[in-house]
C-alpha positions as CSV (number, residue, x, y, z in Angstrom):
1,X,83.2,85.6,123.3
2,X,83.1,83.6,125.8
3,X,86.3,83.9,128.7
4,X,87.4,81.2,131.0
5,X,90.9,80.7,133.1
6,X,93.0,78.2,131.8
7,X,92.1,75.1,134.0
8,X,95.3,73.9,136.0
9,X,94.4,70.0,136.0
10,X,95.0,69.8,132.2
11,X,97.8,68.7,132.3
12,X,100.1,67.4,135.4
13,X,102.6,69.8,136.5
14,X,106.0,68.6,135.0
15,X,104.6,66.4,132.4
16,X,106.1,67.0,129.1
17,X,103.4,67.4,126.1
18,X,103.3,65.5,123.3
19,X,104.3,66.9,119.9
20,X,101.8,66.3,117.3
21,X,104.1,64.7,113.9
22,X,104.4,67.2,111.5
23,X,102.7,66.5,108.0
24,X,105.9,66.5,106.4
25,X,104.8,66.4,103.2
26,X,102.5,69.5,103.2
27,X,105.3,71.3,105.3
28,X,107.4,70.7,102.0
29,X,105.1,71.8,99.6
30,X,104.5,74.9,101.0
31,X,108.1,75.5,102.0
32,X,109.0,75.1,98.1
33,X,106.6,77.5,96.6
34,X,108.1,79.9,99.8
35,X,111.6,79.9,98.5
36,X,110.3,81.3,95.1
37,X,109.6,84.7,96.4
38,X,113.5,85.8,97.8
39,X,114.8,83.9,94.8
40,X,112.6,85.6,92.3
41,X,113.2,89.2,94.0
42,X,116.6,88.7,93.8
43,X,117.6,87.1,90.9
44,X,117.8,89.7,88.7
45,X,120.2,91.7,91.1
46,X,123.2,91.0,89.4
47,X,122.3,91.2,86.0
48,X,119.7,94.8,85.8
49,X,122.0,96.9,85.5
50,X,123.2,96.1,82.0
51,X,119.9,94.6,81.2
52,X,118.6,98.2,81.5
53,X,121.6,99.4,79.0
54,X,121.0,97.0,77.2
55,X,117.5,98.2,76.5
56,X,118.6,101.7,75.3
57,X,116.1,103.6,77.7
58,X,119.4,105.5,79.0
59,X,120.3,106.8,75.8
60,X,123.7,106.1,76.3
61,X,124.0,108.2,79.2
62,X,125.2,105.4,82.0
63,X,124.5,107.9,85.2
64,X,120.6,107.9,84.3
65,X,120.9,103.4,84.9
66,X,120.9,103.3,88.6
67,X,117.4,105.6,88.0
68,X,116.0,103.1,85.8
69,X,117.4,100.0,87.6
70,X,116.3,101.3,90.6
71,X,112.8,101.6,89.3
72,X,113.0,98.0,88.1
73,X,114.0,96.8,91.4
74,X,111.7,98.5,93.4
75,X,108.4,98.4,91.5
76,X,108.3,94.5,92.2
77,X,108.5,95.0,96.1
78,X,105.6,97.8,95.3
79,X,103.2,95.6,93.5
80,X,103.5,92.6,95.9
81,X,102.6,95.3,98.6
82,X,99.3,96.3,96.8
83,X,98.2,93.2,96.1
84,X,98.8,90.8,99.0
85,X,95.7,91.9,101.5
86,X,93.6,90.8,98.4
87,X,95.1,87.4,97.6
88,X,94.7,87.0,101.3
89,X,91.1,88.1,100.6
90,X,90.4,85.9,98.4
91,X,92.3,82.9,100.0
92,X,89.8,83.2,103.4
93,X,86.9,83.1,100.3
94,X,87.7,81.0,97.4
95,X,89.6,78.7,99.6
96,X,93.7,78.8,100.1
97,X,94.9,76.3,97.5
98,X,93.4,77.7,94.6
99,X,95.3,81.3,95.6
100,X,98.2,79.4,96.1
101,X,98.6,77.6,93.1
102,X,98.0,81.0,91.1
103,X,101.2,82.3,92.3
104,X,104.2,80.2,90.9
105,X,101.9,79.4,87.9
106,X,102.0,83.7,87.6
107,X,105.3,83.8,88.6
108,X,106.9,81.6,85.9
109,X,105.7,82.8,83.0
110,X,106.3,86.5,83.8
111,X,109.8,85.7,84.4
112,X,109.7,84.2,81.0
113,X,108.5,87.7,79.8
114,X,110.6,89.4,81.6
115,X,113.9,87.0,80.2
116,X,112.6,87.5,76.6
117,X,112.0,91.5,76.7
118,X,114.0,93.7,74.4
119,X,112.0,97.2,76.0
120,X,112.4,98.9,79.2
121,X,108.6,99.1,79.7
122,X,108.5,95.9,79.1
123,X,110.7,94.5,81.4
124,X,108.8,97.2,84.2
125,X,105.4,95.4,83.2
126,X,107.1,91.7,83.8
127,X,108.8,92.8,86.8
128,X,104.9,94.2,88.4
129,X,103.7,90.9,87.3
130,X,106.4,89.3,89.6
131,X,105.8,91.0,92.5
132,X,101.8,90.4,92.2
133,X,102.0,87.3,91.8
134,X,104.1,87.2,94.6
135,X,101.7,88.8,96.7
136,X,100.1,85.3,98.0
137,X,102.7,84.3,99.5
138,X,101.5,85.0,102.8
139,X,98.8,82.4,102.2
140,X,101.8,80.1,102.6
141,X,101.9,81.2,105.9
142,X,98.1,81.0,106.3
143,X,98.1,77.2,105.9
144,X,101.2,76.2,108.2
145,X,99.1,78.0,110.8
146,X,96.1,75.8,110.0
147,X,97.6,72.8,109.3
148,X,99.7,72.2,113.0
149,X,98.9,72.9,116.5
150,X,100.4,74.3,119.6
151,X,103.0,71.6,120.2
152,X,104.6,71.6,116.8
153,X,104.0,75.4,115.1
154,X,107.2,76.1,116.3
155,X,108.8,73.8,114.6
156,X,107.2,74.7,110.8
157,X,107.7,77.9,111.4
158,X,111.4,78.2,112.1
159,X,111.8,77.3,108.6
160,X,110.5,80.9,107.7
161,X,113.5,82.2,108.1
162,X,115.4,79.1,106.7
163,X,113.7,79.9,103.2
164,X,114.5,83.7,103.5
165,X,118.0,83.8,104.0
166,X,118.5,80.2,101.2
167,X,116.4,82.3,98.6
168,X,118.3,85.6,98.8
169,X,121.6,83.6,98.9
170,X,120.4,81.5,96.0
171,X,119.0,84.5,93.5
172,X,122.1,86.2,93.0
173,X,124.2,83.0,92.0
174,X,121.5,82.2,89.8
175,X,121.5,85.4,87.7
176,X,125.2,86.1,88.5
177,X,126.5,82.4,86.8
178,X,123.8,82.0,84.1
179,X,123.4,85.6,82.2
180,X,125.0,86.2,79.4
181,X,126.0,82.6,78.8
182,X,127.7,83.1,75.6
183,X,130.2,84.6,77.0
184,X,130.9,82.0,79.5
185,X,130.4,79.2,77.1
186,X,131.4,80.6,73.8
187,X,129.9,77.1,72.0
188,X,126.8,78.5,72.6
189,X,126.6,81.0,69.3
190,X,126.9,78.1,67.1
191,X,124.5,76.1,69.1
192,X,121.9,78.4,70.9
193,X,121.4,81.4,69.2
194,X,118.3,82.1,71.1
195,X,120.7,82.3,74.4
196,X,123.2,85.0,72.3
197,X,120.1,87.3,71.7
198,X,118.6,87.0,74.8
199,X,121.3,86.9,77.0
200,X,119.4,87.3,80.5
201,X,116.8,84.4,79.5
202,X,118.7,81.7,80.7
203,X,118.8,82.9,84.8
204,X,115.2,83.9,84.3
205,X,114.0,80.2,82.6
206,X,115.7,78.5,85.7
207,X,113.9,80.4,88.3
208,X,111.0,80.1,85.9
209,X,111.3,76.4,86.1
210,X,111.6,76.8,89.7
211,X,108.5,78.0,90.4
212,X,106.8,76.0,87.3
213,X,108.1,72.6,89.7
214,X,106.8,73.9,92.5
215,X,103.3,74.5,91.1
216,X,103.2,70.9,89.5
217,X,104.5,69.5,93.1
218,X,101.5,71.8,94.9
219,X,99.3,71.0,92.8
220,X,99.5,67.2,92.7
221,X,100.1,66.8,96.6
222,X,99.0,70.4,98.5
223,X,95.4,70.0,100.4
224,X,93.3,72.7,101.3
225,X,93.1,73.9,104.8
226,X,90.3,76.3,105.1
227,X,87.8,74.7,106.9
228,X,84.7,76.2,104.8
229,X,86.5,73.8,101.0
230,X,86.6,70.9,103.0
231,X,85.1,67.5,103.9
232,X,84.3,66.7,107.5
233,X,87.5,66.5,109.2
234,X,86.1,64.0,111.5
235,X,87.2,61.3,108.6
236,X,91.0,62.9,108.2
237,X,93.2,60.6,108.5
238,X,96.4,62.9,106.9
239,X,96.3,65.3,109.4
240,X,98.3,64.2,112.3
241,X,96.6,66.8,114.2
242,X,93.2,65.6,114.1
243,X,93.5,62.2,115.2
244,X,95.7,63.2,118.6
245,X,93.5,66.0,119.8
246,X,89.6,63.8,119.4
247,X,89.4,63.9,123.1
248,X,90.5,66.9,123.6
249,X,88.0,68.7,120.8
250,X,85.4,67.0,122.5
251,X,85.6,69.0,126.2
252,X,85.6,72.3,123.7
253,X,82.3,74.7,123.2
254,X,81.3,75.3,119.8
255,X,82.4,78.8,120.2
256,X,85.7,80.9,120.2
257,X,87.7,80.7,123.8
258,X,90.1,83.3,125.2
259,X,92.5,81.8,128.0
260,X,94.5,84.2,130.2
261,X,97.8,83.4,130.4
262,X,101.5,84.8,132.0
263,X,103.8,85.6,129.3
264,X,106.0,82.4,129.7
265,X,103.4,80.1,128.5
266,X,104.6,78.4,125.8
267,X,102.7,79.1,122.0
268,X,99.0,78.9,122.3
269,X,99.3,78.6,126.2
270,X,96.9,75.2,126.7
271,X,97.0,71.7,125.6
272,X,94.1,72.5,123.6
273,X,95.3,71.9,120.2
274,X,93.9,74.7,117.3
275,X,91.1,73.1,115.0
276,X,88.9,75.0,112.6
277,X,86.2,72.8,111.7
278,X,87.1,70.2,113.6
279,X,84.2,67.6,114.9
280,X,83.6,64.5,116.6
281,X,80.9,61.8,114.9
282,X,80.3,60.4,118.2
283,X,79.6,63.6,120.1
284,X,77.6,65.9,118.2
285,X,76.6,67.9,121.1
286,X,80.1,69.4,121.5
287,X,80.7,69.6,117.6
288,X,82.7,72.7,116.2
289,X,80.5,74.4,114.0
290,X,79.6,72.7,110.7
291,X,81.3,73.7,107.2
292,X,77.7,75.1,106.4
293,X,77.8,77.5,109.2
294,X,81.1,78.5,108.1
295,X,80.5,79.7,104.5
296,X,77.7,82.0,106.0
297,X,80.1,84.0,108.2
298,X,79.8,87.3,106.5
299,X,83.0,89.2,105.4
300,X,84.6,91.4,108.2
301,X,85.0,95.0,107.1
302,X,88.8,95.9,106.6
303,X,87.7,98.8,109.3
304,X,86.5,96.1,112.3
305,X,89.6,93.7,111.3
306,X,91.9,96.7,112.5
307,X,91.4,95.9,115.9
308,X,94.6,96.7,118.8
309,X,95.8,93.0,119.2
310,X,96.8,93.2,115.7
311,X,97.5,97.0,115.2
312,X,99.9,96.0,118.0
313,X,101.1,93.3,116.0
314,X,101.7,95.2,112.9
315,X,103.5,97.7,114.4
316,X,105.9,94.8,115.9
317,X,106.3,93.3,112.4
318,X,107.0,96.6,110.6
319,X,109.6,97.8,113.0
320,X,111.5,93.9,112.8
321,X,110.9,94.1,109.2
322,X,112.3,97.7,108.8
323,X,115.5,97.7,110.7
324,X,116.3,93.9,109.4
325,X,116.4,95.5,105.9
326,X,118.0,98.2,107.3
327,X,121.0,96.4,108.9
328,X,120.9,94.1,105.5
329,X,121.6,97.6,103.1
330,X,124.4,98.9,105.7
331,X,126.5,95.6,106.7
332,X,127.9,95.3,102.9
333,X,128.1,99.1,102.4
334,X,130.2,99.4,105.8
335,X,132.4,96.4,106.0
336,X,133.6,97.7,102.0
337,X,133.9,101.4,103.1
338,X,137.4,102.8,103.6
339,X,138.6,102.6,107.1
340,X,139.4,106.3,107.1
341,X,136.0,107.0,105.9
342,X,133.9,105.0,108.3
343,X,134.2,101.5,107.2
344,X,136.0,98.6,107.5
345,X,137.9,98.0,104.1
346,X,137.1,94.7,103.4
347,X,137.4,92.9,99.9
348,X,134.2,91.9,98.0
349,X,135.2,88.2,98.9
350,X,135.8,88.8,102.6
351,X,132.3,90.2,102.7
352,X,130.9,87.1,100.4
353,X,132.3,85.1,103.1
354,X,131.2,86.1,106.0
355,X,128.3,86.5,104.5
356,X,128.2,82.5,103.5
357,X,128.9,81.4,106.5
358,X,126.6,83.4,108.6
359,X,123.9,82.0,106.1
360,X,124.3,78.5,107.1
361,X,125.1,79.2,110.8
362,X,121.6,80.5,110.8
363,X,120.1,78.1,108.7
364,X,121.0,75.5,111.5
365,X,120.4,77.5,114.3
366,X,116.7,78.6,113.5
367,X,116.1,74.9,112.8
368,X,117.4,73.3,115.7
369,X,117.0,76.0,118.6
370,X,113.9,78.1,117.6
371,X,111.4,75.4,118.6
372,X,112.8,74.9,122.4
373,X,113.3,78.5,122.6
374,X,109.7,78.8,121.7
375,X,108.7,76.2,124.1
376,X,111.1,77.4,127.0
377,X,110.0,81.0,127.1
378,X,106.6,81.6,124.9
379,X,106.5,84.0,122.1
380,X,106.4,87.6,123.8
381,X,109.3,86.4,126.1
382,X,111.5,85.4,123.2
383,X,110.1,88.2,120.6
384,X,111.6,91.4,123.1
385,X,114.5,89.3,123.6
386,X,115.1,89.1,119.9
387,X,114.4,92.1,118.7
388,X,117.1,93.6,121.7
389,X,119.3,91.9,119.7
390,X,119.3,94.6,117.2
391,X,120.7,96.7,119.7
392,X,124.3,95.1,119.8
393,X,124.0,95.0,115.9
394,X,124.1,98.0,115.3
395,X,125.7,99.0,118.3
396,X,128.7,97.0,116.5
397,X,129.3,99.5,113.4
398,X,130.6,102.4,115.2
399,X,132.7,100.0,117.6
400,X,134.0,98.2,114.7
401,X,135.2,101.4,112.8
402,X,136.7,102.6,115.9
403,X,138.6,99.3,116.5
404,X,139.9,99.5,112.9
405,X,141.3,102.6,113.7
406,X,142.8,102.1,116.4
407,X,147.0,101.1,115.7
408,X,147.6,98.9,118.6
409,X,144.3,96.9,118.3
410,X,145.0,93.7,117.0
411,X,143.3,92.5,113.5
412,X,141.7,89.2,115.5
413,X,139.3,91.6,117.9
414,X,138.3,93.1,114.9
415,X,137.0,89.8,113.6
416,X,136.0,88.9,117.0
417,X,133.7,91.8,117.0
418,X,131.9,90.6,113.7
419,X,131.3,87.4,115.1
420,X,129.2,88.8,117.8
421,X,127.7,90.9,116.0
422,X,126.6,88.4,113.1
423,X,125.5,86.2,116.5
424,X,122.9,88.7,117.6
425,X,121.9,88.9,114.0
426,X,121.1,85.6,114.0
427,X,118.7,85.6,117.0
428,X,116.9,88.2,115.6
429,X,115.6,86.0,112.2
430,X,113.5,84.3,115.5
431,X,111.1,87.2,115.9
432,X,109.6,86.5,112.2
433,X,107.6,83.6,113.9
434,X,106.8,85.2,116.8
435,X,105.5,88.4,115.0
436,X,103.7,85.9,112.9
437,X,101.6,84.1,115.4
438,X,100.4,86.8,117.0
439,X,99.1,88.3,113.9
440,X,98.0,85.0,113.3
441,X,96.0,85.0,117.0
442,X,94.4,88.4,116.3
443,X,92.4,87.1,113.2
444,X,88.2,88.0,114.6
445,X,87.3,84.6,113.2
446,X,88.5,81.7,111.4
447,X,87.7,83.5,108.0
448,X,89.7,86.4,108.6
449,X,93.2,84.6,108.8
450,X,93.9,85.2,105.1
451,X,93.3,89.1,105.3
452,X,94.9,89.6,108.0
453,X,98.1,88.1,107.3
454,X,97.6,89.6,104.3
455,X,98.3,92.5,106.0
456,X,101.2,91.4,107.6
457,X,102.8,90.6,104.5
458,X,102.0,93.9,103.0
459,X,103.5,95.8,106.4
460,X,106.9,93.8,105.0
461,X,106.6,94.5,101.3
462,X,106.3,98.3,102.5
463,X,109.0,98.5,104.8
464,X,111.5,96.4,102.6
465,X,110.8,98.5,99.6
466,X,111.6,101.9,101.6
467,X,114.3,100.8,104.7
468,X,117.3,99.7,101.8
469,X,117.1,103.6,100.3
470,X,116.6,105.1,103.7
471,X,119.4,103.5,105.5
472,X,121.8,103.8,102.7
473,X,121.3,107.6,101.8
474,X,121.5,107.8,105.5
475,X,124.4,106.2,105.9
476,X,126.5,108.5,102.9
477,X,125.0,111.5,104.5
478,X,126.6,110.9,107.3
479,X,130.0,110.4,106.2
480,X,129.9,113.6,103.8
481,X,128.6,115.8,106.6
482,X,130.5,114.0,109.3
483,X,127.7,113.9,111.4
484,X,128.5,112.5,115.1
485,X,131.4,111.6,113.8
486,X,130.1,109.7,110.5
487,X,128.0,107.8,113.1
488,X,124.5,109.5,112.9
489,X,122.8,106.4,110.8
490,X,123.4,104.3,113.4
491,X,122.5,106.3,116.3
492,X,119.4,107.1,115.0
493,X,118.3,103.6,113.9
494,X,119.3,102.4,117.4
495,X,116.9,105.0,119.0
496,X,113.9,104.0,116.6
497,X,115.6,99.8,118.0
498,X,114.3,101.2,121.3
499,X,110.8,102.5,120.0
500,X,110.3,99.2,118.9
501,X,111.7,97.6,122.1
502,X,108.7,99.4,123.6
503,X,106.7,98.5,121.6
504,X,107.5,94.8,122.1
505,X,106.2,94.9,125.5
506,X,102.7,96.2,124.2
507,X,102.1,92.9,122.9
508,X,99.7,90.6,124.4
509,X,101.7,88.6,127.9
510,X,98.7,85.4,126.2
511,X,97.5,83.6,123.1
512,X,93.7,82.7,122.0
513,X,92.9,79.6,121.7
514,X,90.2,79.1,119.0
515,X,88.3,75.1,118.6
């Protein structure tokens, strides 16, 4: 591979760069069939519990339905984590729109199953479905990377966490208003029978038809981005990013580059925009290599894929991933915990309402400062600052119990306390696009990039399935043995914050830039 210093005349000291547009369109696409995946895991949430009654599996006995429930909920995180590194697979062979149009069409119908389903096993079966066909949703991810450039990545992929947070926020209210709708709209026994004896159909159908729009939308309007099921790029005229960076792809070698870099170069580090396949009809000495070329690029062993850039990146997203899901399980348990026991005592609508408003906070602040954060400091710089964050967050609990006990302190630095603690929440959602590029930039070759985030997405599925369990049994253990005062969960998850702090600054200080 061949190495070369980033040449300082590129571009004039001071000279802002110019953002490449957007395409809009495919952004949208992609950013629908996104949202199915929080919404789908989460939809059932309010509703499995009695569904799982319902279905007689307990035997009447109602302390063996968290068991069962519990089995329901986690088997879908389980099967999205076995099958994601092969729908990424497959993406990087069979090309990434095909994968990706697999997934809502799956998706839909076995929350259909799962709506109509009278027996436990039944419902288990559905649920696996959901969570594989979940599993390529990382291909999503996949083509944002391919389909933008160095000046305007940051910008698609603040809505990452935009999706996230709407989905999980939008699952619950789904399932909560629309099961068992014969009881909030009595009419329907005379009207829809079907709806009386299958009383969780209804919430399933509408995230059903969800997904089954955003499949009809991709598939009508989504192109493919993997350079290998494509036409000569040299005639796109859809992708912004082609016709801005002609010149530029010209002055590039056929073969992959490596730029070093200090750590607060912004994204990819040159004005070199990122083009797979890209070529120039009027220069064919400097062409990219051909779509031909391409397809004979033999499949990298899952063994030589694991190389230390993206071991390194991994790690990074595992530990965000974990204590995110983490701080997600203990905020509700906490704030709703007796003061006296190590809580905060607040009302299921208090909770709902910080909770709402934190949510769209977020949504505006990921949108609107990610990108010039991005741009201002690079990824490394902003990724350790990020993930820090975690260490005021949970920092927080302990402070926040002892405030609540204390007589003299005054209810408002209580609430001034969550505040600042849902603040540096918020800056940690900001490290998801970080970790993600850099998983991105240590894909061998143009082929890999499926697989490897592939991998990324199953180091998520993995650590959100076991960090809810861990930090809740953690957090009653603590109380009932009073260890460090009731405070043990969050002094231990604030030393494995530092590990991961260290771990931070084992990330690459530059970004590849591949033509």
């Amino acid at each position: 591979m061949q190495i070369e210093t980033q040449e300082n005349d590129e571009v004039p000291a001071g000279k802002p760069q110019k953002v490449t547009p957007l395409p809009k369109m495919q952004i949208f696409i992609l950013l629908l069939v996104m949202i199915a995946e929080p919404v789908s895991s989460t939809v059932i949430y309010p509703f499995v519990n009695q569904f799982v009654k319902d279905t007689g599996i307990t035997g009447g006995d109602d302390r063996k339905v968290g068991h069962y429930a519990g089995f329901i909920e986690s088997v879908f995180f389980f099967a999205e984590c076995t099958t994601v590194f092969h729908w990424g697979r497959l993406s990087d062979q069979i090309g990434r729109r095909p994968v990706l149009l697999l997934g809502p069409l799956g998706l839909a119908f076995s929350l259909f199953a799962f709506g109509i389903s009278k027996n436990f096993w039944v419902l288990l079966i559905a649920r696996c479905a959901q969570g594989a066909f979940n599993g390529n949703m990382g291909v999503t991810k996949t083509m944002m990377f391919e389909m933008t450039d160095h000046t305007n990545i940051a910008q698609a992929y603040a809505w990452h966490p935009v999706m996230w947070s709407s989905g999980i926020t939008l699952g619950p209210l789904i399932g909560g208003f629309f099961a068992l709708p014969a009881q909030r709209w009595p009419e329907l026994e005379r009207t829809a029978h079907f709806l009386v004896t299958h009383p969780y159909f209804l919430p399933c159908a509408v995230t059903g038809g969800l997904a089954l729009v955003s499949f009809m939308i991709a598939y009508l309007g989504l192109k493919e981005t993997l350079p290998s099921k494509m036409p000569s790029r040299s005639n796109d005229t859809e992708n912004p990013a082609s016709e801005s960076t002609k010149a530029s792809v010209r002055t590039q070698s056929a073969g992959s580059e490596v730029f070093d870099s200090d750590e607060e170069s912004p994204l990819l580090q040159n004005d070199r925009p990122r083009q797979y396949g890209a070529s120039n009809s009027n220069d064919t000495s400097d062409e990219t290599p051909p779509t031909s070329e391409v397809d004979d690029e033999p499949e990298v062993p899952l063994k030589e894929l694991l190389t230390r850039p993206l071991l390194v990146a991994l790690a990074n997203h595992g530990f965000l991933c974990f204590l995110d899901q983490a701080h997600q399980a203990l905020l509700p348990l906490m704030y709703s915990t007796k003061i006296e026991l190590g809580g905060l005592g607040l009302r299921p609508d208090q909770i709902g309402l910080i909770m709402g408003i934190w949510g769209a906070c977020n949504a505006v602040f990921q949108v609107t400062c990610f990108p010039k954060l991005m741009a201002m400091l690079g990824p490394r710089k902003l990724y350790i600052r990020c993930f820090a964050a975690l260490l005021v967050t949970f920092s927080s609990f302990p402070i926040l119990n002892t405030l609540a006990r204390w007589p003299e302190c005054p209810e408002m630095a209580v609430w001034l306390c969550i505040c600042c603690q849902m603040t540096f929440y918020t800056f940690l959602f900001m490290g998801y696009g970080c970790t993600q590029l850099f998983i991105m930039d240590a894909a061998p070759t143009r082929n890999t990039l499926g697989a490897v985030n592939g991998l990324g997405q199953m180091m998520s599925s993995v650590t959100r399935t076991l960090a809810p369990s861990f930090a809740s049994s953690l957090f009653s253990i603590s109380l009932q043995k009073q260890l460090f005062g009731g405070h043990f969960v969050y002094y231990l998850l604030l030393s494995i914050t530092i590990v991961g702090v260290y771990m931070s600054y084992q990330l690459p200080a530059g970004m590849r830039e591949r033509s």
